[in-house]
Biopython code that builds the backbone (N, CA, C, O; Angstrom):
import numpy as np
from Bio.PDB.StructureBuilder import StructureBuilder

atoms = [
    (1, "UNK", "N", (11.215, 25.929, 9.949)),
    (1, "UNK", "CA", (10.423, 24.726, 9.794)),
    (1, "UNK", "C", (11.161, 23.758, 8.865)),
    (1, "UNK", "O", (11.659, 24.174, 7.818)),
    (2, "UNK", "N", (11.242, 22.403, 9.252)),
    (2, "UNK", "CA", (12.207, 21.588, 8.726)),
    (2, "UNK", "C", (11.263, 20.685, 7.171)),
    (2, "UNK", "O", (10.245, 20.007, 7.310)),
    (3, "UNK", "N", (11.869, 20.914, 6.020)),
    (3, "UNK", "CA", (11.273, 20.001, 5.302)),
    (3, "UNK", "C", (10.617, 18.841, 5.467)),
    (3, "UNK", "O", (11.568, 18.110, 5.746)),
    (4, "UNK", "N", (9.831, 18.273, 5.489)),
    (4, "UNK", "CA", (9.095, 16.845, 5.646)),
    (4, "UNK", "C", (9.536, 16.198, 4.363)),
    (4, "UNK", "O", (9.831, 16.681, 3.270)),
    (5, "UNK", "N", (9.482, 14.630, 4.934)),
    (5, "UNK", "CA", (10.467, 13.681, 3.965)),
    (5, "UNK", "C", (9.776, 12.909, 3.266)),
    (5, "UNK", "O", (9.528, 11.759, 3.630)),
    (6, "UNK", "N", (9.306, 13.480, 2.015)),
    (6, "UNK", "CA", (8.296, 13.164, 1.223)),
    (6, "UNK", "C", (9.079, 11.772, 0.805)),
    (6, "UNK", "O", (10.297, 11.737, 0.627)),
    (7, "UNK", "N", (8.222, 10.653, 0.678)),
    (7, "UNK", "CA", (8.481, 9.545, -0.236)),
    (7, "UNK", "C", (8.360, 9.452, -1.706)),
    (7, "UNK", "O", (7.490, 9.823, -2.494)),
    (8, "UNK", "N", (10.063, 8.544, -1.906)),
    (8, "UNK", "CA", (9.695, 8.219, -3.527)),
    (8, "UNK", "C", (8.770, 6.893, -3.978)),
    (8, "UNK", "O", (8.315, 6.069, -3.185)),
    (9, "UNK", "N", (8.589, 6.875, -5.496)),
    (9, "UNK", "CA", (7.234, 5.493, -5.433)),
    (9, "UNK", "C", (8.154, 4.370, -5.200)),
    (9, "UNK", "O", (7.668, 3.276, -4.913)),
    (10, "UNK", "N", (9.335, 4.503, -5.285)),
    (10, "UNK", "CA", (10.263, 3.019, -4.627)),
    (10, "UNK", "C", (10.285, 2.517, -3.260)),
    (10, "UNK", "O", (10.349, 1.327, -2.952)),
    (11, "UNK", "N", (10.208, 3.807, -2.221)),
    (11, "UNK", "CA", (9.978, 4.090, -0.728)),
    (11, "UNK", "C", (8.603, 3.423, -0.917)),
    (11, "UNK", "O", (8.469, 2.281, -0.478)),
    (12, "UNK", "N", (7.446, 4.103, -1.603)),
    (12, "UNK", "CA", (5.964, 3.664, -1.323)),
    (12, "UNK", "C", (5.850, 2.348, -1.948)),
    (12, "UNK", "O", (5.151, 1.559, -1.313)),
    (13, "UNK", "N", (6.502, 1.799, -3.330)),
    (13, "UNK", "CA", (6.187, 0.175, -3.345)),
    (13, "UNK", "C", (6.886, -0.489, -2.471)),
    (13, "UNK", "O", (6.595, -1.674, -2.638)),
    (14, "UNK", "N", (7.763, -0.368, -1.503)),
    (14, "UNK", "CA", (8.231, -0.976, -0.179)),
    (14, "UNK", "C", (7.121, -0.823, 0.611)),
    (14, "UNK", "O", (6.485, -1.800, 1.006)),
    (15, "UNK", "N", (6.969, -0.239, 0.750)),
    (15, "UNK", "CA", (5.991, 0.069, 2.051)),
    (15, "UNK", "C", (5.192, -0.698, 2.036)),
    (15, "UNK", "O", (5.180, -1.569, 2.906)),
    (16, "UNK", "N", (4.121, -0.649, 0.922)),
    (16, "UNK", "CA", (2.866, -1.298, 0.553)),
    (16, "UNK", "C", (3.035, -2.555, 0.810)),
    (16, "UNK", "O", (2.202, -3.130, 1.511)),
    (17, "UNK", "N", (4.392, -3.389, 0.182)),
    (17, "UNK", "CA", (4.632, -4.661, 0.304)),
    (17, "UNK", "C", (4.990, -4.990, 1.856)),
    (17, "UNK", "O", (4.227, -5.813, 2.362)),
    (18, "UNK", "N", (5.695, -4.647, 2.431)),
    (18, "UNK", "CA", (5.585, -4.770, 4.111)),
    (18, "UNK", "C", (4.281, -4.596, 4.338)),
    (18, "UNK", "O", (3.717, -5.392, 5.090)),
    (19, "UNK", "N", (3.874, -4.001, 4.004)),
    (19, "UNK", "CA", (2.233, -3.678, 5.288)),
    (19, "UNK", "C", (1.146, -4.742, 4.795)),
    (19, "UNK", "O", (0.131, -4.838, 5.485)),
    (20, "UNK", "N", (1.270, -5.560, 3.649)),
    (20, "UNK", "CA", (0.839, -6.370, 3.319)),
    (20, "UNK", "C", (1.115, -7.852, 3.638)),
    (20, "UNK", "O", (0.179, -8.649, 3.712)),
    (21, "UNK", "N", (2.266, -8.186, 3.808)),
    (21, "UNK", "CA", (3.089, -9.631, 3.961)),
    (21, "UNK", "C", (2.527, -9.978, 4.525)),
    (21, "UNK", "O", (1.749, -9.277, 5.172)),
    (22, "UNK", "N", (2.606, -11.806, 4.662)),
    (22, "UNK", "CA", (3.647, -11.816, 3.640)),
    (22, "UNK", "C", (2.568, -12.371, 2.115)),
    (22, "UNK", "O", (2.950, -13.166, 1.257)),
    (23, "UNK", "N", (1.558, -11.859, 2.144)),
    (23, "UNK", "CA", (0.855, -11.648, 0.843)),
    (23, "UNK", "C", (1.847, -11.070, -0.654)),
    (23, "UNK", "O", (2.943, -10.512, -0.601)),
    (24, "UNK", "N", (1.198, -11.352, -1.680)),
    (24, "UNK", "CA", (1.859, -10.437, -3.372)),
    (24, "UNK", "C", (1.452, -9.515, -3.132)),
    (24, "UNK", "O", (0.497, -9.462, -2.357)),
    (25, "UNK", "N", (1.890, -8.603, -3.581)),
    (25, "UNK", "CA", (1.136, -7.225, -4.253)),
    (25, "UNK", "C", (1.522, -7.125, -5.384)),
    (25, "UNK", "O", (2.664, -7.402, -5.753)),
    (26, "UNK", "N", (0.199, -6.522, -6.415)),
    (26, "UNK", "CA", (1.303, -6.164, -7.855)),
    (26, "UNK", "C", (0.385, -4.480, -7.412)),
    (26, "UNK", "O", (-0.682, -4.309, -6.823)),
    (27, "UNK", "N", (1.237, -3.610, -7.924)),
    (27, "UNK", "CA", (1.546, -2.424, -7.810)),
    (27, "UNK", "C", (1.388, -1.298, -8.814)),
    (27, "UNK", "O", (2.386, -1.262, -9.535)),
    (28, "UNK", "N", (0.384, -0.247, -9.164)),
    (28, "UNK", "CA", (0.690, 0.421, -10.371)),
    (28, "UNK", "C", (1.050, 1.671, -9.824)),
    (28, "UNK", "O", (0.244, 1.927, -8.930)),
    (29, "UNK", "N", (1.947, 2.631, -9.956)),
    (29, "UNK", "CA", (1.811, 3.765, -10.307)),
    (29, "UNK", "C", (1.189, 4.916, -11.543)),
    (29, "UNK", "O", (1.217, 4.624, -12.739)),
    (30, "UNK", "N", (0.851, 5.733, -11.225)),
    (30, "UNK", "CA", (-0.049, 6.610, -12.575)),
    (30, "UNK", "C", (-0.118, 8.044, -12.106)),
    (30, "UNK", "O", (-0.291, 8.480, -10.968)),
    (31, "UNK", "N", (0.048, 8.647, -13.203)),
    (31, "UNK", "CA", (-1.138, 9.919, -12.616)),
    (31, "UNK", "C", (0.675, 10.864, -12.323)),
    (31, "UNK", "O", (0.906, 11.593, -11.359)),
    (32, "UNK", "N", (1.449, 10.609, -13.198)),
    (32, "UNK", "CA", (3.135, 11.366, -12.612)),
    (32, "UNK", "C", (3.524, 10.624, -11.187)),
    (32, "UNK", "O", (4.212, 11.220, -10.358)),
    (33, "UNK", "N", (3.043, 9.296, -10.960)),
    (33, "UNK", "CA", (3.493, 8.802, -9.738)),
    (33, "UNK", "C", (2.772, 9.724, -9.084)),
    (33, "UNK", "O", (3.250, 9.699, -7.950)),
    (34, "UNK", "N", (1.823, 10.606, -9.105)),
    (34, "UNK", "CA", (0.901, 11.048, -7.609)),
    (34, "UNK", "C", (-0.243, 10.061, -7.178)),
    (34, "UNK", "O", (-1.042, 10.182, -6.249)),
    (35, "UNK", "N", (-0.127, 9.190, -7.973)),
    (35, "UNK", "CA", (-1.340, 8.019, -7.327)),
    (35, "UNK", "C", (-0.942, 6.502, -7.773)),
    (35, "UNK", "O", (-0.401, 6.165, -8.826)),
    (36, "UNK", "N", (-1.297, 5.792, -6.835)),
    (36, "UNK", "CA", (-1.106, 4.134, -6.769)),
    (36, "UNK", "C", (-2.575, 3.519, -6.596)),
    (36, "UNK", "O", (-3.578, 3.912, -6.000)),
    (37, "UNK", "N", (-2.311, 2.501, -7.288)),
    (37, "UNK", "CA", (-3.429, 1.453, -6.701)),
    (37, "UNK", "C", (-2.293, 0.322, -7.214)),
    (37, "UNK", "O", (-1.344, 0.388, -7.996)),
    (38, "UNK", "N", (-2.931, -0.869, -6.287)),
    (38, "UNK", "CA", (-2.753, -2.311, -5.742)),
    (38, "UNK", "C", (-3.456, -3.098, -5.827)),
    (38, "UNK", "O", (-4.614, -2.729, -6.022)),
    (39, "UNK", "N", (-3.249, -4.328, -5.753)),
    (39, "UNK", "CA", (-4.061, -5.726, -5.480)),
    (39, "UNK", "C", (-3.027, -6.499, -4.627)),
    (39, "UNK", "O", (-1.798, -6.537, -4.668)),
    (40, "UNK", "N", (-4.018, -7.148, -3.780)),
    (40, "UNK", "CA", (-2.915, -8.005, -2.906)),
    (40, "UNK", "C", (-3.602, -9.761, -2.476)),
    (40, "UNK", "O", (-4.596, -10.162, -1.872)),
    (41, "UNK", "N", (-2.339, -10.469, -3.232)),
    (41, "UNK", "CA", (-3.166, -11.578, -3.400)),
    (41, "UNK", "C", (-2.781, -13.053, -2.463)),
    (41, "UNK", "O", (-1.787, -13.016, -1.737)),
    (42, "UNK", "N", (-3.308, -13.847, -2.507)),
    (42, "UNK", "CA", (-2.509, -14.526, -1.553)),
    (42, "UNK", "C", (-1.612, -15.972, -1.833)),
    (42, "UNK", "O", (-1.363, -16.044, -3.036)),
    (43, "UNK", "N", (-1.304, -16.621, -1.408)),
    (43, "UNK", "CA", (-0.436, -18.130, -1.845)),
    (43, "UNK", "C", (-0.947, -18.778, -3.387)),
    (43, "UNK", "O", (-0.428, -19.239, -4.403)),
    (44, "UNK", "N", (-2.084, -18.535, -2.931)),
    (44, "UNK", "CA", (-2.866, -19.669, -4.237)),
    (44, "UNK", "C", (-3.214, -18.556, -5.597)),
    (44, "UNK", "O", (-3.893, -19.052, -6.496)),
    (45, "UNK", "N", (-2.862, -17.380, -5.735)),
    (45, "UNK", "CA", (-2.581, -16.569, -6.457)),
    (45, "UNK", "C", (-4.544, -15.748, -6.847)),
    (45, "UNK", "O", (-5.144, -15.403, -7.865)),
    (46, "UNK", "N", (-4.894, -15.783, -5.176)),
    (46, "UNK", "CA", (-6.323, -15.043, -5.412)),
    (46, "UNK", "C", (-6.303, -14.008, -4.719)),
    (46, "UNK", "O", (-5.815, -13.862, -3.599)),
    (47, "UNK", "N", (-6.971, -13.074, -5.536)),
    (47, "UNK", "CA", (-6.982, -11.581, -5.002)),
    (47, "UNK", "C", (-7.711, -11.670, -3.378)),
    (47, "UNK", "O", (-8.739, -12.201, -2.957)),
    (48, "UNK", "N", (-7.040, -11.179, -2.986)),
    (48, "UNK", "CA", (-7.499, -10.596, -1.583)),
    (48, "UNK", "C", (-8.386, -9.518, -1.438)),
    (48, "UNK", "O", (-9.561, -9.704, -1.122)),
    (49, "UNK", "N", (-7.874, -8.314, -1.663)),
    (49, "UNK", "CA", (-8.065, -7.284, -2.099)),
    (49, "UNK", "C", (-7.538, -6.455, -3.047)),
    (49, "UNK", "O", (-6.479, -6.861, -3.526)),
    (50, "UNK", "N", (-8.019, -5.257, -3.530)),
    (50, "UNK", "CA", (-8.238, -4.289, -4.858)),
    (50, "UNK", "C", (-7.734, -3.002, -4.103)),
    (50, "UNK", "O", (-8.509, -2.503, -3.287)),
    (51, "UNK", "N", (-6.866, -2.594, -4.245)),
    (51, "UNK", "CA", (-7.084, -0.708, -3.950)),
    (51, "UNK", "C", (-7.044, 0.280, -4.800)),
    (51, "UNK", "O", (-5.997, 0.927, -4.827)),
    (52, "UNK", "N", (-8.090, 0.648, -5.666)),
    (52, "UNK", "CA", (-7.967, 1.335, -6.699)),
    (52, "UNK", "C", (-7.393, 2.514, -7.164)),
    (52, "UNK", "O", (-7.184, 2.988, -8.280)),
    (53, "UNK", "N", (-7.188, 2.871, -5.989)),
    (53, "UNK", "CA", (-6.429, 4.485, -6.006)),
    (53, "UNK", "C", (-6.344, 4.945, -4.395)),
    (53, "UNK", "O", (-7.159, 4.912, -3.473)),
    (54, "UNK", "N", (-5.225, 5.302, -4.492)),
    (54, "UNK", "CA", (-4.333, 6.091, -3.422)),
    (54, "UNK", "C", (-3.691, 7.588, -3.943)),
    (54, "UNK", "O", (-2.939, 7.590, -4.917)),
    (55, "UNK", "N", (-3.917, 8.436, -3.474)),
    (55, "UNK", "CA", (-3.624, 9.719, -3.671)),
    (55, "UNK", "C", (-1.968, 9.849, -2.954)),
    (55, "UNK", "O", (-1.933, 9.615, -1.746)),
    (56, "UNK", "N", (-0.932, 10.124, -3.477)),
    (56, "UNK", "CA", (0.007, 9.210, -2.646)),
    (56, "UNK", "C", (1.383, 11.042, -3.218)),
    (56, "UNK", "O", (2.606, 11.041, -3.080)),
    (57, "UNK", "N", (0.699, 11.993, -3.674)),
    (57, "UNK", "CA", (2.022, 13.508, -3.828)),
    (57, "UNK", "C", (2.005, 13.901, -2.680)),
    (57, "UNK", "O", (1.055, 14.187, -1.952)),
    (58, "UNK", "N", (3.271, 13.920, -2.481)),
    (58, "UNK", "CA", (3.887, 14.605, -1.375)),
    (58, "UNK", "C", (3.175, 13.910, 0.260)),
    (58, "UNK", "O", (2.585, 14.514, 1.156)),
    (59, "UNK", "N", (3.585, 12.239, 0.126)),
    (59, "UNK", "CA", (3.242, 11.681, 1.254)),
    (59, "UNK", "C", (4.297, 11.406, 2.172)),
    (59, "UNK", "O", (5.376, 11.188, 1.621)),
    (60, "UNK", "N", (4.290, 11.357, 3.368)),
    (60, "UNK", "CA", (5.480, 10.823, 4.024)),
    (60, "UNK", "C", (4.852, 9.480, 4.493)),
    (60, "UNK", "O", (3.740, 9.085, 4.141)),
    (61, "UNK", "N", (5.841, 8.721, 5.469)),
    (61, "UNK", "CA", (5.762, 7.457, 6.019)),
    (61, "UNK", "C", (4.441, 7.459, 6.986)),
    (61, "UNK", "O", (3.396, 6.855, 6.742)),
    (62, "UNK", "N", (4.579, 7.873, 7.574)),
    (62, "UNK", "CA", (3.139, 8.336, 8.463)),
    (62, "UNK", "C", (2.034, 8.064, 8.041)),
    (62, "UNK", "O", (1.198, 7.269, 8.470)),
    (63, "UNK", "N", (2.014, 9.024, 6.810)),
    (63, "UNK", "CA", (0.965, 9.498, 6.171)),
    (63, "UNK", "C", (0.878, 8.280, 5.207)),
    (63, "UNK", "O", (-0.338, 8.264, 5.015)),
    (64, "UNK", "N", (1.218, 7.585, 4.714)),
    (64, "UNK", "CA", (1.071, 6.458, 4.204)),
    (64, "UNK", "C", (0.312, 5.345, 4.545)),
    (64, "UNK", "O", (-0.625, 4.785, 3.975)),
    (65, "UNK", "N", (0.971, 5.110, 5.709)),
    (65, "UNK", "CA", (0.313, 4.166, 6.702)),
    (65, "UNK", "C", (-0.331, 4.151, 7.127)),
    (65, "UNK", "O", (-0.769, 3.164, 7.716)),
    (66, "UNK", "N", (-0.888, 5.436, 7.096)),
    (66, "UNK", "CA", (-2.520, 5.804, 7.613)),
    (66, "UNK", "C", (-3.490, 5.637, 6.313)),
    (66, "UNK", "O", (-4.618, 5.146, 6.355)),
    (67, "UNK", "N", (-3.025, 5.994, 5.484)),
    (67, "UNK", "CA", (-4.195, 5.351, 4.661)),
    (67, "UNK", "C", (-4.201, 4.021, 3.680)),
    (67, "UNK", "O", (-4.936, 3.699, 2.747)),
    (68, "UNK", "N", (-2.601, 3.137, 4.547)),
    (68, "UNK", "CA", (-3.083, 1.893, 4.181)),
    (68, "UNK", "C", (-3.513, 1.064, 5.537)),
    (68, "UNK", "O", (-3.695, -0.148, 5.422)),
    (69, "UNK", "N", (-3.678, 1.696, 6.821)),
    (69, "UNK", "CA", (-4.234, 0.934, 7.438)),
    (69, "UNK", "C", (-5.992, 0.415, 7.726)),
    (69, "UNK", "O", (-6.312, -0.247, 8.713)),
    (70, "UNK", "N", (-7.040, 0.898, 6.592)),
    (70, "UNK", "CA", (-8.069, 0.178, 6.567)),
    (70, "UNK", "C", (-8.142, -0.855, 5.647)),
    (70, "UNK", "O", (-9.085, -1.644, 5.592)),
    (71, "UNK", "N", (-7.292, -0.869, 5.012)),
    (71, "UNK", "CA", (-7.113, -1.998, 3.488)),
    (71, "UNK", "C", (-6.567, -2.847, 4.786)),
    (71, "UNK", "O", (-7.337, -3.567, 5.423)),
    (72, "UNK", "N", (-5.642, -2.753, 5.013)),
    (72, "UNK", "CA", (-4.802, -3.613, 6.012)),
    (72, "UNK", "C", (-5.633, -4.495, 7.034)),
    (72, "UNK", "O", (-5.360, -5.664, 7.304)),
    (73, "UNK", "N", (-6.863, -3.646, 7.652)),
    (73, "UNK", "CA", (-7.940, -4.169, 8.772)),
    (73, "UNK", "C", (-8.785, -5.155, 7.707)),
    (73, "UNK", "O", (-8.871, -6.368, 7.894)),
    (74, "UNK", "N", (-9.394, -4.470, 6.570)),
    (74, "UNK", "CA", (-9.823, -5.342, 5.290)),
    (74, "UNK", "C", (-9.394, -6.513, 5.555)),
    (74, "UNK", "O", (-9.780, -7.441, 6.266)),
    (75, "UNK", "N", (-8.494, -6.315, 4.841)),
    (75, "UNK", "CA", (-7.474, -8.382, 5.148)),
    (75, "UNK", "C", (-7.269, -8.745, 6.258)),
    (75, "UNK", "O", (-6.627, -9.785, 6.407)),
    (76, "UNK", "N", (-7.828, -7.883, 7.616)),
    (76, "UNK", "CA", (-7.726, -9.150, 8.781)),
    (76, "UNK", "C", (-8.876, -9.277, 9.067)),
    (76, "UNK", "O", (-9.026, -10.057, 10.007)),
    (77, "UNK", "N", (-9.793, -8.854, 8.674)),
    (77, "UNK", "CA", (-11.667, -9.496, 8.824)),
    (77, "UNK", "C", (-12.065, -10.436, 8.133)),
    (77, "UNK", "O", (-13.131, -11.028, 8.299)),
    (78, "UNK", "N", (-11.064, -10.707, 7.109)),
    (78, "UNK", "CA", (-11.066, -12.303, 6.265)),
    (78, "UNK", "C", (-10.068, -13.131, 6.931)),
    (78, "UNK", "O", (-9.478, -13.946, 6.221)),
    (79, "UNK", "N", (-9.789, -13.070, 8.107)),
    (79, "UNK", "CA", (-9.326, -13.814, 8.589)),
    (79, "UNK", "C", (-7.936, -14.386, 8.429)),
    (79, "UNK", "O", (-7.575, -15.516, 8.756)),
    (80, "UNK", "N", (-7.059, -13.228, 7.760)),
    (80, "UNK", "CA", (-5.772, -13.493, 7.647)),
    (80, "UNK", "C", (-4.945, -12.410, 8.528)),
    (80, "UNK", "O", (-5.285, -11.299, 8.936)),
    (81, "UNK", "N", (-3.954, -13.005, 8.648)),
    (81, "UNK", "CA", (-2.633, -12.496, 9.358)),
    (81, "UNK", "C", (-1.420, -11.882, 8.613)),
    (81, "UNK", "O", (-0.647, -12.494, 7.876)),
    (82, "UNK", "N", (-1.390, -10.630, 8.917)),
    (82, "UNK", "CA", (-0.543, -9.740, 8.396)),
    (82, "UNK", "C", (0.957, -9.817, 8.973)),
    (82, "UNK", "O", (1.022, -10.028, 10.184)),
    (83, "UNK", "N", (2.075, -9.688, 8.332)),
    (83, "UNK", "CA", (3.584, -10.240, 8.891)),
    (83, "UNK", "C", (4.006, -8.965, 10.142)),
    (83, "UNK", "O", (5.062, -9.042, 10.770)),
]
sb = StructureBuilder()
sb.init_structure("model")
sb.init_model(0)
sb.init_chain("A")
sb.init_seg("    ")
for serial, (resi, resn, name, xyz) in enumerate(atoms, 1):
    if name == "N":
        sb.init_residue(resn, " ", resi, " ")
    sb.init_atom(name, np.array(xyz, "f"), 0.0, 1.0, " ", f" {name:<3s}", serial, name[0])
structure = sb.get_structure()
């Protein structure tokens, strides 16, 4: 069985920022880097949204994206467009 390619929090603050664009994000890591939360804001420097915590040890790409894709649906029910 082949190792799975866990991400580092440099891999995951990329990520976050793509899946967001072309919105800000400011970004915390905590917790030994096993958890993130975000805010993602837009041109005029207003929060969009809040993500307070992400459980984020031993995630891969996949698995990432799956649990930023309801934040992601979030910001398109306000009527914005994701890059």
């Amino acid at each position: 069985m082949a190792d799975k390619n866990y991400l580092q929090p440099d891999e995951i603050k990329q990520i976050i920022e793509f899946s967001f664009a072309p919105y800000r994000c400011v970004i915390e890591f905590w917790d030994y880097d096993e958890r993130v939360r975000f805010k993602v804001y837009d041109d005029n420097n207003v929060q969009i949204i809040a993500v307070p915590e992400l459980e984020i040890h031993e995630v891969d790409k996949a698995e990432l994206q799956s649990l930023l894709h309801p934040y992601q649906e979030k910001v398109r029910s306000k009527g914005l467009s994701l890059g």
